[in-house]
C-alpha positions in Angstrom: 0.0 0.0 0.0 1.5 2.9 -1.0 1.8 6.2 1.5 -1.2 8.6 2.2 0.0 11.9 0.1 -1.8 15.5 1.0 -4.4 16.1 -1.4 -4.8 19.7 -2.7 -7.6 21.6 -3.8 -6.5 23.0 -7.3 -9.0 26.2 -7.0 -8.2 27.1 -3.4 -5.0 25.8 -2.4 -7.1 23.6 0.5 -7.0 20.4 1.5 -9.4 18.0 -0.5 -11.7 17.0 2.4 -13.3 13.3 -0.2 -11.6 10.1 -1.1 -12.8 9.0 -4.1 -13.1 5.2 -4.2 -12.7 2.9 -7.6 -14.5 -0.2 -7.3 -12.4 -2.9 -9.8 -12.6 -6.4 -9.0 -14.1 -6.1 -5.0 -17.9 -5.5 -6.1 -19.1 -6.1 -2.5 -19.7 -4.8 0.7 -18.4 -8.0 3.2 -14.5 -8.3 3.7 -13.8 -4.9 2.2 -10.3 -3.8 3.4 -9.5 -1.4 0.3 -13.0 0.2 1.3 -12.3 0.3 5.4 -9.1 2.2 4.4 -10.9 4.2 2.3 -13.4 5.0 4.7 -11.2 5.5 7.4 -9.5 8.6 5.4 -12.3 10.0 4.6 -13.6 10.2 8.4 -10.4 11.4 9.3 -10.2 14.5 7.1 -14.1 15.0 8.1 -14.7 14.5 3.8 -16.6 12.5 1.6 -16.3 9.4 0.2 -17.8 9.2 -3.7 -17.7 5.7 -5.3 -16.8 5.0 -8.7 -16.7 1.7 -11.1 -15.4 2.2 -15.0 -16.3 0.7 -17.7 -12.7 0.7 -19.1 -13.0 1.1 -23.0 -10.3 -1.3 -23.1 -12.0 -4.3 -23.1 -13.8 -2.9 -26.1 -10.8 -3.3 -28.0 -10.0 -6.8 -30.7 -7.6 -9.4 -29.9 -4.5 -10.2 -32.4 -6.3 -13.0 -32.7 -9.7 -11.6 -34.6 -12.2 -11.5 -31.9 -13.5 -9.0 -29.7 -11.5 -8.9 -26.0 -14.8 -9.1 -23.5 -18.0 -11.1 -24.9 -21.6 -10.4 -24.1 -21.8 -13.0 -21.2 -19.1 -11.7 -19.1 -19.9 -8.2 -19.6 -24.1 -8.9 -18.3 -22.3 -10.9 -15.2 -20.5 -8.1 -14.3 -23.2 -5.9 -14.9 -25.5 -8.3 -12.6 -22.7 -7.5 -9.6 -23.1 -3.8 -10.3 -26.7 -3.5 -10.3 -26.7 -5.5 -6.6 -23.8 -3.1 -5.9 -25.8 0.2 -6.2 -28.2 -1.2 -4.7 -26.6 -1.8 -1.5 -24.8 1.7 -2.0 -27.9 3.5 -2.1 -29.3 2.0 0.7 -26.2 3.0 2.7 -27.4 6.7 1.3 -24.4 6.8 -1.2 -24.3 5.6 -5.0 -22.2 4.6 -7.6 -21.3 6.5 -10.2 -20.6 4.5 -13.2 -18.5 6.0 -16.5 -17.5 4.2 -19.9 -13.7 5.6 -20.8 -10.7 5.6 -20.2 -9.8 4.8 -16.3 -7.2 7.1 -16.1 -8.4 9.9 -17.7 -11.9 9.5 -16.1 -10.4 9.1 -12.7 -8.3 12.6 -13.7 -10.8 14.2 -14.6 -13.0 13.4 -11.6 -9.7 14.6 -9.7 -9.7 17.7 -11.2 -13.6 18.4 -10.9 -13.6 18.0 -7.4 -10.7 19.4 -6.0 -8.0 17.3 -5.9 -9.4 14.0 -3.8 -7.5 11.1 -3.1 -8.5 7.8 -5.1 -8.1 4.1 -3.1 -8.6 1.0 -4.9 -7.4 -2.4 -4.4 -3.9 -3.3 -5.7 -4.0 -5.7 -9.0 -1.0 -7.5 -9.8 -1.7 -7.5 -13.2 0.6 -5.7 -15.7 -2.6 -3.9 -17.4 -4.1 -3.2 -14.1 -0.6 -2.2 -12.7 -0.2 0.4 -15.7 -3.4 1.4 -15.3 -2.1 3.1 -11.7 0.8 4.2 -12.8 -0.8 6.4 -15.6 -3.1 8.6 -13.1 -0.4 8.7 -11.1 1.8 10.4 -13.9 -1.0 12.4 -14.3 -0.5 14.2 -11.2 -3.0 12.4 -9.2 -2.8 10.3 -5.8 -3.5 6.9 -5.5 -3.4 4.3 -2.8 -3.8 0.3 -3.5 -4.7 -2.4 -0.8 -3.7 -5.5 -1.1 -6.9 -7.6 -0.4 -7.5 -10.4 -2.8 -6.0 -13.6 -1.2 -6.6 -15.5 1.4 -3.8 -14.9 3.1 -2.4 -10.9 4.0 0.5 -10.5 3.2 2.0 -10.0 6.4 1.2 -13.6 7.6 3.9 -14.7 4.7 6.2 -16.6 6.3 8.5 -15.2 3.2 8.6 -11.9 1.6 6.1 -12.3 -1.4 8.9 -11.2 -4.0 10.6 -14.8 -2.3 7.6 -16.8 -3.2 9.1 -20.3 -4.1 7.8 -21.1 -7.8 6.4 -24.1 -7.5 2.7 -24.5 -5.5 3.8 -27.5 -3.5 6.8 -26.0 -2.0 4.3 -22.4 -1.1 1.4 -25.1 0.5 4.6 -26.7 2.2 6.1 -23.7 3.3 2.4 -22.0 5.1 1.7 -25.8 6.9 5.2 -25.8 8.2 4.9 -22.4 9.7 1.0 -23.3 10.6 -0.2 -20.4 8.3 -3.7 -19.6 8.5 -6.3 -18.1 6.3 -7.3 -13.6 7.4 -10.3 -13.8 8.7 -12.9 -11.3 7.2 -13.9 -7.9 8.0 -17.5 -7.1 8.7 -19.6 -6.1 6.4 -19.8 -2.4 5.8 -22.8 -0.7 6.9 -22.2 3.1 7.8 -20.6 5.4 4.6 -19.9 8.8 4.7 -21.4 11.0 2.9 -21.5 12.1 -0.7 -19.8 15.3 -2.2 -22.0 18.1 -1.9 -24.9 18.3 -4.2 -22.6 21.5 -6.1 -19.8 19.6 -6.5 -21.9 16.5 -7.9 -23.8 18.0 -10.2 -20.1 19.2 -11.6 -18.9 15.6 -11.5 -22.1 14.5 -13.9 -22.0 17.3 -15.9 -18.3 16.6 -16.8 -18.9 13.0 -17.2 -22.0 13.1 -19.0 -20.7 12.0 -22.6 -19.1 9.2 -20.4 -22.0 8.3 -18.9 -22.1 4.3 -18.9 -24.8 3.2 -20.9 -26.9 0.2 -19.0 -28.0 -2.7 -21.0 -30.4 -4.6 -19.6 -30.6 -7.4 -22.7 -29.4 -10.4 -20.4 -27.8 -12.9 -23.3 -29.5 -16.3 -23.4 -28.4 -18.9 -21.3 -28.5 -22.6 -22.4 -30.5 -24.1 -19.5 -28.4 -27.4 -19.5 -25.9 -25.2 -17.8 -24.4 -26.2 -14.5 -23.9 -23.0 -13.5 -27.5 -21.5 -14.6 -27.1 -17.9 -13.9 -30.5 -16.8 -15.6 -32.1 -18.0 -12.5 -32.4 -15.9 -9.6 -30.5 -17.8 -7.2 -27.5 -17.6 -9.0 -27.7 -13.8 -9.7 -24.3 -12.1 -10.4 -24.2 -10.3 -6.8 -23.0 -10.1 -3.8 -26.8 -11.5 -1.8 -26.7 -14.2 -4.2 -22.9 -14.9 -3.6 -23.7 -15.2 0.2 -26.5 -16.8 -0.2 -25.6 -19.7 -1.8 -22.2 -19.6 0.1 -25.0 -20.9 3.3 -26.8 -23.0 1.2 -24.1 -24.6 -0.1 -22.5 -25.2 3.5 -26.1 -26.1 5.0 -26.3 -28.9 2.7 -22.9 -30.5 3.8 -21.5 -30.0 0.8 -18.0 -29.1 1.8 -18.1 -32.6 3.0 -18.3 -34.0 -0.5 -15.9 -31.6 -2.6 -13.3 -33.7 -3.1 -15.6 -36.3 -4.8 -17.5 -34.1 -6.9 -15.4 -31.9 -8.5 -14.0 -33.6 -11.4 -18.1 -34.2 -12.5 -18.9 -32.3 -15.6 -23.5 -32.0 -15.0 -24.8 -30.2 -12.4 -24.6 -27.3 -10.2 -23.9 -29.7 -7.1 -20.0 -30.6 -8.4 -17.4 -28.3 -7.5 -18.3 -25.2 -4.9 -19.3 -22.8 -7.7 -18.1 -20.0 -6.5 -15.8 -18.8 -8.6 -18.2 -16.7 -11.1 -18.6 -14.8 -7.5 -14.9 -15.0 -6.7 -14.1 -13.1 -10.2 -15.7 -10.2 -9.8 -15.5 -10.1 -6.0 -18.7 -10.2 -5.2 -17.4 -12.7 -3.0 -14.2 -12.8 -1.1 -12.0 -15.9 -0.7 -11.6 -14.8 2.5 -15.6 -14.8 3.8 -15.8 -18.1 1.8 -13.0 -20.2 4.1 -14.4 -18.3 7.0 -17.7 -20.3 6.5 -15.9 -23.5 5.5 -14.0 -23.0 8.8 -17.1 -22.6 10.6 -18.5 -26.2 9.5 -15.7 -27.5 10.2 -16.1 -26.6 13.8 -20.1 -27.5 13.5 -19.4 -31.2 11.4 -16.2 -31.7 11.7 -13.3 -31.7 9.0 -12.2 -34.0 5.9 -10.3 -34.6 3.0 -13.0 -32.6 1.0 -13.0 -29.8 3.3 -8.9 -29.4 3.2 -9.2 -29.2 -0.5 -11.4 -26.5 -0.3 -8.7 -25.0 1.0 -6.0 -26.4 -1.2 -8.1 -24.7 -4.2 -8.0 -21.5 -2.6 -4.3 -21.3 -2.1 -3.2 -22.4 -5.8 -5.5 -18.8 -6.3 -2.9 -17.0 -4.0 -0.3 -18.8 -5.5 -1.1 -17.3 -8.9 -1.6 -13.8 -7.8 1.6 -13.9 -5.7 3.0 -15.3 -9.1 2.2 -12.3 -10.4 3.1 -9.6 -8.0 6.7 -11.8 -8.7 6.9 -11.9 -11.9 4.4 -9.2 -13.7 5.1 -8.9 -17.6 7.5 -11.8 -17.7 4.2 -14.5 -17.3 2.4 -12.6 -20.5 5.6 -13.1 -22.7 4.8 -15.4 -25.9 8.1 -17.8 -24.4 6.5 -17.5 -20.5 8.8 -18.0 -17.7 11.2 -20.9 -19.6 14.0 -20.0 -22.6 11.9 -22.5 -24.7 11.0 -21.8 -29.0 8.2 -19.5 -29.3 4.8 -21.1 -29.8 3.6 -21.8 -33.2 0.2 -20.7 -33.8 -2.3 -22.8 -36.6 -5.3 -20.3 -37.2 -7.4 -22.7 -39.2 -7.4 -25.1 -36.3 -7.6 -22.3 -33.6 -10.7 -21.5 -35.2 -12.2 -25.4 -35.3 -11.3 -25.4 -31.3 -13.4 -21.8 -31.2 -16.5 -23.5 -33.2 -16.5 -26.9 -31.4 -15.5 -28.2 -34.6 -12.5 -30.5 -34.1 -13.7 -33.6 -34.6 -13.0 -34.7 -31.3 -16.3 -34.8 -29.3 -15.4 -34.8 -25.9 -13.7 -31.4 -26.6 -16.2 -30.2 -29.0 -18.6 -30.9 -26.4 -16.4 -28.5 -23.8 -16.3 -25.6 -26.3 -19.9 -25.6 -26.7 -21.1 -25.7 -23.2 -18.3 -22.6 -23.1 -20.6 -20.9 -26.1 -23.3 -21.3 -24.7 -23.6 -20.5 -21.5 -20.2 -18.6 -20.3 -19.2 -21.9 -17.7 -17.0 -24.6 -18.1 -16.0 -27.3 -15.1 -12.3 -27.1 -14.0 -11.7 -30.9 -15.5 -13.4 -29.5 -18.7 -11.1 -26.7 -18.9 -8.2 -28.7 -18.5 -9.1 -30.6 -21.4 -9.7 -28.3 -23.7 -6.5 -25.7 -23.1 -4.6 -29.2 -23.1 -6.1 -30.0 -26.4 -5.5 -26.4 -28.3 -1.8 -26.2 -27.0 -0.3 -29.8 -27.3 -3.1 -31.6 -30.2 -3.3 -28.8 -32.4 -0.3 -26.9 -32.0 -1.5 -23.5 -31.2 -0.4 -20.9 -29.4 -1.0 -20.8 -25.9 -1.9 -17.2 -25.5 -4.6 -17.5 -28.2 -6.5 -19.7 -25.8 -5.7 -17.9 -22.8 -8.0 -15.0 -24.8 -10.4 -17.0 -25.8 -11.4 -17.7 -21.9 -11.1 -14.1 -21.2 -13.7 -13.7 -23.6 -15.9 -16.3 -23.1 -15.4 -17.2 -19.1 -17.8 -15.4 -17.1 -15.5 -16.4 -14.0 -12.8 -15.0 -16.0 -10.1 -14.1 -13.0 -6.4 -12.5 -14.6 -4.6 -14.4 -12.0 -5.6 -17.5 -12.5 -6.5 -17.7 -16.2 -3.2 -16.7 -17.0 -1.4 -19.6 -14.2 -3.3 -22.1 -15.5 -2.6 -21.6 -19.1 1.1 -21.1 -18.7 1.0 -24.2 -16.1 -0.6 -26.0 -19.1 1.5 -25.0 -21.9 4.9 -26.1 -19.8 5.7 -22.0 -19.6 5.2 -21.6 -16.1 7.0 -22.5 -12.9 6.0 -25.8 -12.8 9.0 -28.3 -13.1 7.6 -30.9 -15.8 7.6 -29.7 -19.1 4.5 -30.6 -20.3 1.5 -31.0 -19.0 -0.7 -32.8 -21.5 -4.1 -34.8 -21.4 -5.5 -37.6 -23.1 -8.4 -36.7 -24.4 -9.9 -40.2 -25.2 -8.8 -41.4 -21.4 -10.4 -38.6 -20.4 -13.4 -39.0 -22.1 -12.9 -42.5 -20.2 -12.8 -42.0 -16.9 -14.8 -38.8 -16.4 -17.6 -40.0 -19.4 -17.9 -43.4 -19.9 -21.5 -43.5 -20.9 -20.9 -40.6 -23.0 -23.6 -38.6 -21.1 -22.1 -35.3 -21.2 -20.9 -35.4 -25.1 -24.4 -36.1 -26.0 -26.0 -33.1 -23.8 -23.2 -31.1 -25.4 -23.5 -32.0 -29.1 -27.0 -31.7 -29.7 -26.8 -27.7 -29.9 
């Protein structure tokens, strides 16, 4: 977290009395530490505290590899935490203001408007998301990240994070030797302070108006053979959903049962699902253990339950990855001094279609068209399939989830296809899968190809 700066007012050399706050990937009110810290300035210079989320025209933009960056379904999942967002804002008496653009301009241009504020969000490894920072702040503007997103703080690191061993197994090693344990989770936030004055927000909207972000309600279609069936209500994109089936899913023992379910491809009973709410943050990793914790203590631990755990730290292993290594895991070569990928277009466009000729991966890339999901095992298949069967290049598929993955998280999407392609820090050099064994063992009765090719 970088040091609190004076803020000054531009027109009359005062201090800024706001803070404003940028909502990126923490689109929730529980476990907020980015949003305590914001808060706490704010009541400390006696200001306001004006929330903001971007639309970032970024994401508007076409891949080098002929398709547009964000698809339809991710951007109405986000859209679905945002709408629960506001709503929780303006019941707290606040709002959020929500502006198409550039992030760095907006954000300077807000700055400017209102008087020099200071902006808090939560840090994001990310090389995009890093530059993102560093722009405003060459603009002239102040900025604070928190650190927030893993399960573990920092500070409980038995290592500095820039001396995070490479490889998963010696990190999970490492936090069980020194008997690491997960944060626990703030409380939810429930007292804001108060919005700019109505002046000085009318000025904000008026400057922003041509930035306005323009709300589409058009929800895209949702096959209904998805196991993650976010067209019904009780797996709406926000936060009250995101907690809500966080107790279901824990008052139906299911933790106890994880580890034997999550390799199943039907069904929204495999896996924990939370990971479309993990994404965005509408959920924290943090809030999620705590509950798992807490059954533990009502019903006892198991095997399943410990790799509820083990999932989430191969997330902070990723996102200390990159805080470690930054640019370096986006290279075309990855982390290893290894020949560049080659890249066939005609075939990368087969595995797009679900048109292979392999059905068991055909049948993966359409339950991704279709409804925005894919299980973990599934995943696996297919990026295994693209990099090592048809010879493409790894970073091509790596886009195609961004685009397609409602769960889309840059952390992890970017591990696991590095880890696939041999790129990474994992020490084997290849890490491929047999499709037709794994059509075997995880559908023998050919149940799921046959739900999957009849599109």
């Amino acid at each position: 977290m970088t040091s609190f700066p004076a803020c000054h007012d531009n027109r009359s050399n005062r201090l800024s009395p706001g803070v404003i706050f940028w909502f990126r990937n923490d689109l929730r009110l529980h476990d907020q530490v980015a949003l305590a810290h914001a808060i706490d300035i704010a009541h400390r210079l006696g200001g306001w505290l004006l929330p903001v989320y971007i639309h970032d025209n970024r994401l508007d933009a076409m891949t080098p590899w002929g398709f547009k960056r964000i698809g339809a379904k991710q951007t109405a999942w986000v859209r679905m935490a945002l709408d629960d967002l506001f709503n929780q804002l303006t019941r707290l008496g606040s709002t959020l203001i929500q502006v198409s653009g550039n992030s760095a301009h907006v954000l300077a241009n807000l700055v400017h408007v209102l008087g020099g504020p200071l902006i808090v969000c939560e840090e994001i490894a990310a090389p995009e998301e890093q530059d993102q920072v560093e722009e405003i702040r060459r603009n002239g503007v102040s900025v604070e990240t928190v650190w927030q997103s893993t399960l573990i703080a920092p500070e409980s690191l038995p290592f500095k994070p820039e001396d995070l061993p490479d490889t998963f197994t010696k990190f999970r090693q490492l936090l069980e030797q020194y008997a690491v344990r997960a944060t626990p989770p703030l409380e939810d936030v429930k007292v804001l302070p108060p919005l700019p004055g109505h002046s000085d927000l009318a000025l904000c909207r008026g400057a922003l108006h041509d930035l306005a972000a323009s709300i589409d309600s058009n929800h895209p279609e949702i096959d209904p053979r998805s196991s993650f069936p976010w067209n019904q209500f009780r797996f709406h994109g926000g936060e009250k959903a995101a907690l809500a089936h966080l107790d279901q899913y824990c008052g139906r023992g299911l933790p106890h049962s994880y580890k034997s379910t999550r390799n199943e491809l039907i069904g929204i009973d495999y896996s924990s699902k939370w990971s479309p709410w993990l994404a965005t943050g509408a959920l924290s990793a943090r809030r999620a253990w705590a509950a798992i914790a807490k059954f533990e203590e009502m019903h006892g631990a198991n095997e399943s339950t410990y790799w509820l755990f083990f999932e989430l730290l191969w997330r902070d292993h990723f996102r200390w990855l990159h805080l470690k290594y930054g640019k370096l895991l986006y290279a075309a070569r990855g982390l290893k001094n290894i020949s560049l990928p080659k890249h066939d277009h005609a075939a990368f466009k087969k595995w797009c279609d679900g048109e292979t000729g392999n059905s068991f991966i055909d049948a993966g890339m359409n339950e991704l068209a279709l409804t925005g999901y894919l299980s973990n095992r599934m995943r696996q298949n297919v990026a295994s399939f693209l990099i090592h069967d048809l010879r493409c290049d790894w970073r091509a598929g790596a886009a195609w989830f961004e685009a397609n993955l409602i769960d889309y998280d840059v952390y992890s999407n970017q591990g696991n296809w590095l880890y696939l392609s041999g790129r990474g820090t994992d020490p084997r050099p290849t890490r491929r899968f047999n499709p037709q064994l794994q059509a075997k063992n995880y559908d023998p009765e050919g149940i799921y190809r046959k739900m999957w090719l009849e599109t």
